[in-house]
C-alpha positions in Angstrom: 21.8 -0.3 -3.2 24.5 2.0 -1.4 26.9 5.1 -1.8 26.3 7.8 -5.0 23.7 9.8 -3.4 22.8 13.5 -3.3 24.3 15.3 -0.6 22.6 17.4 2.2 24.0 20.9 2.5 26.0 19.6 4.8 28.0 17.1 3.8 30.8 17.8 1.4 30.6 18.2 -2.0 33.2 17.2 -4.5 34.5 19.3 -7.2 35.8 18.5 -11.0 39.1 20.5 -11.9 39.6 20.7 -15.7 42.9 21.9 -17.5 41.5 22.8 -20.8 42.9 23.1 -24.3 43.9 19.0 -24.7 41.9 17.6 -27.9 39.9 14.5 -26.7 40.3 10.9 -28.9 39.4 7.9 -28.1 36.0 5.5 -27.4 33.3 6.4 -24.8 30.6 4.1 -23.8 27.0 5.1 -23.6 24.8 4.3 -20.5 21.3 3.6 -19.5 19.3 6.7 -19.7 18.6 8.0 -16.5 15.4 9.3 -17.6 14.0 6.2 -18.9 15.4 4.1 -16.1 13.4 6.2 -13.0 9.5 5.4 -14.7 10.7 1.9 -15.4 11.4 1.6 -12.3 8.5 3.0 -10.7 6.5 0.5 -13.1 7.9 -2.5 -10.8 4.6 -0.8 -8.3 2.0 -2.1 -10.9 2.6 -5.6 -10.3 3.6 -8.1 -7.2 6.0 -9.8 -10.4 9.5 -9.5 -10.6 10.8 -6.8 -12.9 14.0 -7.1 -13.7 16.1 -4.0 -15.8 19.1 -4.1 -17.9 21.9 -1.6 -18.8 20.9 0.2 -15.7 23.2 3.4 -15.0 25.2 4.0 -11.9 24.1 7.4 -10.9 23.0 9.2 -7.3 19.1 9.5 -8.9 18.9 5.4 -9.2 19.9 4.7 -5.9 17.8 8.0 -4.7 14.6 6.4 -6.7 15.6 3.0 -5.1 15.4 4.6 -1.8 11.9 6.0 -2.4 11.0 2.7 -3.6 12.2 0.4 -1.4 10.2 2.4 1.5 7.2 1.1 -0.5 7.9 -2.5 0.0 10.0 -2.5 -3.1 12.8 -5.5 -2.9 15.7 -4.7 -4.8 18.9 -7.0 -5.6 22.0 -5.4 -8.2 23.3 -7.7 -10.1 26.9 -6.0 -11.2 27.0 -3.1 -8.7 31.1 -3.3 -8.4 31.5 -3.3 -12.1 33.5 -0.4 -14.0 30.2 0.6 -15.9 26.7 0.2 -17.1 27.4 -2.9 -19.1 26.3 -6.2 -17.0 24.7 -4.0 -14.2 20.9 -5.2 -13.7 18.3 -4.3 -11.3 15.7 -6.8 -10.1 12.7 -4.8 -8.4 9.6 -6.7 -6.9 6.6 -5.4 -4.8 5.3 -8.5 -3.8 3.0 -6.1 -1.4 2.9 -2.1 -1.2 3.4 -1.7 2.7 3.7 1.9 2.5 1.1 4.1 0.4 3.3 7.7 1.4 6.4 8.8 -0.4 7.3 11.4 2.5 8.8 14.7 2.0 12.7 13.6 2.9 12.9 11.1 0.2 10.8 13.0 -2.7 12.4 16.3 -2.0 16.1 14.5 -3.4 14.3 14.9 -7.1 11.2 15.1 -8.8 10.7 12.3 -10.7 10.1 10.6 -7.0 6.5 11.8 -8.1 6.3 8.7 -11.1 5.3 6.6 -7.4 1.9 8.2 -7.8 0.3 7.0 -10.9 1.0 3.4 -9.9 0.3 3.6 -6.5 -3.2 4.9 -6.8 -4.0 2.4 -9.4 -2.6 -0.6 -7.6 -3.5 0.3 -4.2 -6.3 2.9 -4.3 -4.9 5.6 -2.3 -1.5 7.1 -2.8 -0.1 10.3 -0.3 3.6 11.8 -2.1 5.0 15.0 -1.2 5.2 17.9 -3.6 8.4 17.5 -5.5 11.7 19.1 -5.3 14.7 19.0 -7.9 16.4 21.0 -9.7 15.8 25.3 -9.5 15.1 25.5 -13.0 11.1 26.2 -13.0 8.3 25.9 -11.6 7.6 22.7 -13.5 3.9 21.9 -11.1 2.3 18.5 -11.1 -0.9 20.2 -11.7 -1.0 18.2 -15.3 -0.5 14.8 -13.8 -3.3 15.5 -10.7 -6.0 16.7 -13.9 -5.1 13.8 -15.5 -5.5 11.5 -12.4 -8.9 13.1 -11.9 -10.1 12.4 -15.5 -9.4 8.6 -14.5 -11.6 9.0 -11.3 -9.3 9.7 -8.5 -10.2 12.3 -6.0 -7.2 14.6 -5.1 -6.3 16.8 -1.8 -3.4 19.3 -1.5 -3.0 19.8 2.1 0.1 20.3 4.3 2.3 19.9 1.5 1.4 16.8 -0.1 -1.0 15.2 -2.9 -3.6 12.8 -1.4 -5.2 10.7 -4.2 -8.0 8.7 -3.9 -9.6 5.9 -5.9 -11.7 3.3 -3.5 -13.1 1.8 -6.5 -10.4 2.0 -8.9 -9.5 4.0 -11.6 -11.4 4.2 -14.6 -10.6 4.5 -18.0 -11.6 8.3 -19.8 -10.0 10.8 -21.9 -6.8 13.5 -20.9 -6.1 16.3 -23.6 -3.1 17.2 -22.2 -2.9 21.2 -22.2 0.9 20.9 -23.4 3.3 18.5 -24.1 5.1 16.7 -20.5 6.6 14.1 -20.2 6.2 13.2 -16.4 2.5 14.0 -16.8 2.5 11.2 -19.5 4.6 8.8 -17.8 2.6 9.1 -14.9 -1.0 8.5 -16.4 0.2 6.2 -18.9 1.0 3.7 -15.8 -2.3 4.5 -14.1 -3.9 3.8 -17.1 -3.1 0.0 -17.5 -4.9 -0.6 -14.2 -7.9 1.4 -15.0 -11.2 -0.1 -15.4 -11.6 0.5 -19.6 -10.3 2.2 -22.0 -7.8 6.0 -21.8 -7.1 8.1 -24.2 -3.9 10.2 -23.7 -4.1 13.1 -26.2 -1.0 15.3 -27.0 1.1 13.0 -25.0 4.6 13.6 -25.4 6.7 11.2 -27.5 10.6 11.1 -26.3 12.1 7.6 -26.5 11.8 7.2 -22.7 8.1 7.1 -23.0 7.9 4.3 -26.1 10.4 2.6 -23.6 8.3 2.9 -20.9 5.7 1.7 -22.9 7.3 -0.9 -24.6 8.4 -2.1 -21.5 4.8 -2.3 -20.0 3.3 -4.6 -22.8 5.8 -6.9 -22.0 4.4 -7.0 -18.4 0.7 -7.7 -20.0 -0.3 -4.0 -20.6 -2.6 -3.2 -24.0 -1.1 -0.1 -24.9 -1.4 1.3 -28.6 0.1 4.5 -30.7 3.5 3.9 -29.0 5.7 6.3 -30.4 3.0 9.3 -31.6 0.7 11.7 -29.2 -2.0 9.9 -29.0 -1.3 6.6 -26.6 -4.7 4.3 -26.1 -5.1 1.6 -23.4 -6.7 -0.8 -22.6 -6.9 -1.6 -18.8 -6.0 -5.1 -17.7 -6.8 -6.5 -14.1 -3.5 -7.0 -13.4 0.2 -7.5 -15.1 2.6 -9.8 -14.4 6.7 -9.4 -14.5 9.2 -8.2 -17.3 12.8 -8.7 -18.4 13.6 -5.5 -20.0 17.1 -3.3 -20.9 17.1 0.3 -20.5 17.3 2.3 -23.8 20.9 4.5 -24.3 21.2 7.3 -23.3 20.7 10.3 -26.0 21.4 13.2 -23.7 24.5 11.5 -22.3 25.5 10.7 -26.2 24.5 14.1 -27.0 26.9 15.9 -24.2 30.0 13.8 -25.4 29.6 14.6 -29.5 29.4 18.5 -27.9 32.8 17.3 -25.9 34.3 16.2 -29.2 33.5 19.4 -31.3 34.4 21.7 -28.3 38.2 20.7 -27.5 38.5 19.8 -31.7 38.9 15.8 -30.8 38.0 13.0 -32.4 35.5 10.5 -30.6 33.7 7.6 -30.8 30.5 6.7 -29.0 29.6 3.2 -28.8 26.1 2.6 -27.9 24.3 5.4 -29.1 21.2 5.1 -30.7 20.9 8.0 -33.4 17.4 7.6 -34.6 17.2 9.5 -30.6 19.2 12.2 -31.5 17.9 13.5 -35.0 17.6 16.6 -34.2 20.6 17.7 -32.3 22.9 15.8 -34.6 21.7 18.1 -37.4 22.6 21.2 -35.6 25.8 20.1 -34.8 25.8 19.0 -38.7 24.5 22.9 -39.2 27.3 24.2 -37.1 30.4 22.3 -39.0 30.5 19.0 -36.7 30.8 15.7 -38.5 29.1 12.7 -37.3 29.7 9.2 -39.2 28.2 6.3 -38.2 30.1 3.4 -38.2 27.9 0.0 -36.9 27.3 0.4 -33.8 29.4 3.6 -33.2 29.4 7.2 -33.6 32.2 9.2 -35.1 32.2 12.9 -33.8 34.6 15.0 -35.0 35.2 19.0 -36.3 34.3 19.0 -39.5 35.7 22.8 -39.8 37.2 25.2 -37.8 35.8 27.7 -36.7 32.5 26.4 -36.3 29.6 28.2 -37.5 27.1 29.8 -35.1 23.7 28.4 -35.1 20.3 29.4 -34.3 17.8 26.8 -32.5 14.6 26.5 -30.2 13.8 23.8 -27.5 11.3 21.8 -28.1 9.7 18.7 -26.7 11.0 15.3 -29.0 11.7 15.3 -31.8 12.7 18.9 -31.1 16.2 20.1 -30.0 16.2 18.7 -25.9 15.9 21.5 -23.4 18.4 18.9 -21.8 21.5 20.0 -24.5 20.6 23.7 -24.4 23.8 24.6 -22.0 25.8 22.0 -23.8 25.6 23.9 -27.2 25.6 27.2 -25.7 29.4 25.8 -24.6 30.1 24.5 -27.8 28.8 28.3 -29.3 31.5 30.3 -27.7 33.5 28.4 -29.7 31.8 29.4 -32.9 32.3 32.1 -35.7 29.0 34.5 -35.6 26.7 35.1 -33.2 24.2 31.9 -31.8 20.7 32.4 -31.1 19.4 29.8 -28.8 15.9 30.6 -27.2 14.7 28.0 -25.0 11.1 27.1 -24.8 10.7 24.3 -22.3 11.7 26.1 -18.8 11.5 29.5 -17.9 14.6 29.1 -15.7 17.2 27.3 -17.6 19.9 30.0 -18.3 21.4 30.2 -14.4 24.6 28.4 -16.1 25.0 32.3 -18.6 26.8 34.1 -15.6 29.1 31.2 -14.8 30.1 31.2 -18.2 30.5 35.2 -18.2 33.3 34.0 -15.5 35.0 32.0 -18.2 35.1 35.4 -20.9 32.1 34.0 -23.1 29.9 37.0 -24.5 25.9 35.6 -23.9 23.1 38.0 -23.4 20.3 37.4 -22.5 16.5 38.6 -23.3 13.8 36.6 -21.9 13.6 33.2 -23.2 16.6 34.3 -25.8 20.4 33.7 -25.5 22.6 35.8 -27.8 26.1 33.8 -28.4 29.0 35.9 -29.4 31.2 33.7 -30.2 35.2 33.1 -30.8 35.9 35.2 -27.9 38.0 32.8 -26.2 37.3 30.5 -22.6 39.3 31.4 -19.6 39.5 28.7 -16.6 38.0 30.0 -13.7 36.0 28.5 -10.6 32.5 28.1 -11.3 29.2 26.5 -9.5 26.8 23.8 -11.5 23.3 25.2 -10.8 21.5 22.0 -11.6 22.3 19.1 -13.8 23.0 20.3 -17.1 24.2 23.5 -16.2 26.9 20.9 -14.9 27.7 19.1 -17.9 27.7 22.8 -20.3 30.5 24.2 -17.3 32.6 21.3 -17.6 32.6 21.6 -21.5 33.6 25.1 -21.6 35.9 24.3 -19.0 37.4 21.4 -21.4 37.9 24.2 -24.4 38.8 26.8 -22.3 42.8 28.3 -21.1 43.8 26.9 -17.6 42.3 25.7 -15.3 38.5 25.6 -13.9 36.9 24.2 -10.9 33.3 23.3 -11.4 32.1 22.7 -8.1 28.8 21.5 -6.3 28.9 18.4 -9.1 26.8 16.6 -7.1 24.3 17.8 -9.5 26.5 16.1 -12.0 26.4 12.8 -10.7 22.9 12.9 -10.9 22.9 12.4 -14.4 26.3 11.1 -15.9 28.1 7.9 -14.8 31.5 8.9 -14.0 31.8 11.7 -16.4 35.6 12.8 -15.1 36.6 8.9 -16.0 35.2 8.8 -19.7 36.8 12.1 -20.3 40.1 11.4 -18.7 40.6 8.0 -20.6 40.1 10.3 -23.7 42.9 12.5 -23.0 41.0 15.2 -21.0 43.0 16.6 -18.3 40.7 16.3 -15.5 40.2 15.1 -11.9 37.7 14.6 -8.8 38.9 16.8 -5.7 37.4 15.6 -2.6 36.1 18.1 -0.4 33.9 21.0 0.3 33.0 22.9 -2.8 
């Protein structure tokens, strides 16, 4: 795998200009979800099997993830890596032999899901060494659940210079985690560490989101014995060893989510093919709440304004089947579009409002108050140049950008690319008026 990387600080970083006010209409295609592709692929660890992966999504964190895996004695081969989109594009992973038991600082630093290589190290190998993570600035987000969980399955872990050393000489073994709060990296991570694990583990107050009943869904196919897929409490059964998979990645609802907040923003019409709605409950009915109509028509969603103005809405962030912390700037967009005043108090990060002064630049009226955004909307978007703070701080600037008068520059969208598989493309086929500048930004 090649190209579609994160950037160093020093290499140049494209920009997204946007001439807003242009209605958007037309058919968008849903990819793999990001989030349920990276602990699928870090599953391809457990087993010396092929795994191969369907609908897999062109984006900078695949081949980032592939990169850390690959230095693991990971094979790769992309089937469909020229093609326009997802569709077609699968990824066949085998480690026939883990050469390399350290995920080093320069690869894991790129994001933090790099830290999924952990749980099935340690249980495959018994010793794993990955550097703390980085990612994106918006919390603290530790690992500090997924090392208590480890050590409730018998590993021994060191912190020292920087990175986690786990230890399991005789294997894991199977035991009980209450985790302390609902995470989903936490219960990604243990939940592959379990099917190794001498016994049987109880994962209590795990979290739920569709990526993890993929995960796991996935994993019984390669010869786990995992039950309660799909509530908190997840029970397996360790196996001696699993064998490979053919599996296709699930859609993805954030991505689905973004573009139905596209449609109601710039008052278009638009239809998402590929969406799965059962994933998106609870932002659809906000949206519903707020004066957005969403049909479903087979296999497609119809996303329109159902009224104009929209209504202002209140809402929390909560982990699935919540509202996703991953929509929160998205809405708070589509909200300074709105009649009234929003309330949108997030729950999930401490951090996740850095996108409120770039929107300040564009005339919306937010306040904030701790973990509260105030929305007054109806006040009227004005293009200006703005920088994406993380990933979907991206995605919420190039929204208001879409609704707003004139033009706006989002740059650094590196952090964009991350995420969403050419986003400018899919908007501009709609009737968006937006481009890709190459160049420092």
């Amino acid at each position: 795998m090649d190209g579609n990387r994160a950037p160093d600080a020093d290499i140049h970083m494209d920009r997204i200009r946007i001439r807003g006010g242009r209605p958007l209409h037309g058919r968008i295609a849903i990819s793999g979800a990001k989030n349920a592709a990276l602990p699928l692929m870090a599953a391809a660890l457990l087993t010396d099997a092929p795994l191969r992966l369907g609908n897999l999504p062109h984006l900078a964190d695949i081949t980032t993830f592939a990169n850390v895996l690959s230095q693991h004695g990971v094979s790769l081969h992309m089937d469909g890596a020229d093609s326009a989109g997802a569709s077609g594009r699968r990824l066949d992973l085998r480690a026939e032999r883990i050469v390399n038991t350290c995920a080093p600082y320069e690869l894991v630093r790129r994001m933090r899901a790099s830290v999924l290589v952990l749980g099935p190290l340690l249980a495959r190998s018994g010793y794993a060494e990955v550097s703390l993570p980085g990612g994106c600035a918006i919390g603290t987000r530790p690992v500090d659940l997924h090392l208590r969980g480890l050590e409730a399955l018998g590993a021994e872990i060191e912190l020292a210079d920087g990175y986690i050393r786990a230890h399991a000489p005789d294997g894991l073994k199977g035991g009980e985690v209450v985790f302390p709060k609902v995470s989903v990296g936490a219960t990604e991570n243990l939940l592959m560490a379990a099917t190794l694990a001498e016994g049987e583990t109880r994962l209590v107050n795990a979290a739920r989101e569709p990526e993890i009943t993929d995960l796991a869904q996935c994993l019984n196919k390669m010869g786990a014995r995992i039950a309660g897929i799909g509530t908190d409490t997840l029970t397996v059964r360790g196996v001696a060893g699993l064998h490979g998979a053919d599996h296709d990645v699930i859609p993805d609802r954030i991505e689905a989510g973004t573009y139905a907040m596209a449609a109601a923003i710039t008052d278009g019409e638009v239809e998402l093919a590929g969406a799965e709605p059962a994933h998106l409950e609870a932002p659809l009915a906000v949206l519903a709440d707020a004066g957005v109509s969403v049909e479903r028509d087979g296999g497609l969603l119809r996303v329109r304004r159902g009224r104009s103005p929209l209504d202002a809405v209140a809402l929390c962030t909560e982990p699935y089947p919540g509202f996703p912390t991953d929509l929160q700037a998205q809405i708070m967009a589509l909200m300074t579009t709105a009649r009234g005043q929003a309330q949108i108090a997030e729950r999930i990060f401490e951090n996740r409002f850095m996108h409120v002064p770039e929107l300040h630049r564009m005339g919306a009226e937010i306040d904030v108050e701790g973990g509260t955004a105030r929305v007054r909307g109806c006040t009227g978007l004005r293009g200006a140049p703005v920088m994406a703070s993380d990933l979907r701080a991206s995605a919420g600037l190039v929204l208001a950008g879409l609704a707003a008068s004139g033009e706006t520059v989002v740059n650094r969208v590196y952090h964009l690319d991350r995420g969403y598989e050419r986003m400018e493309e899919k908007l501009a086929a709609c009737g968006a008026d937006v481009e890709r500048l190459r160049g420092e930004g």
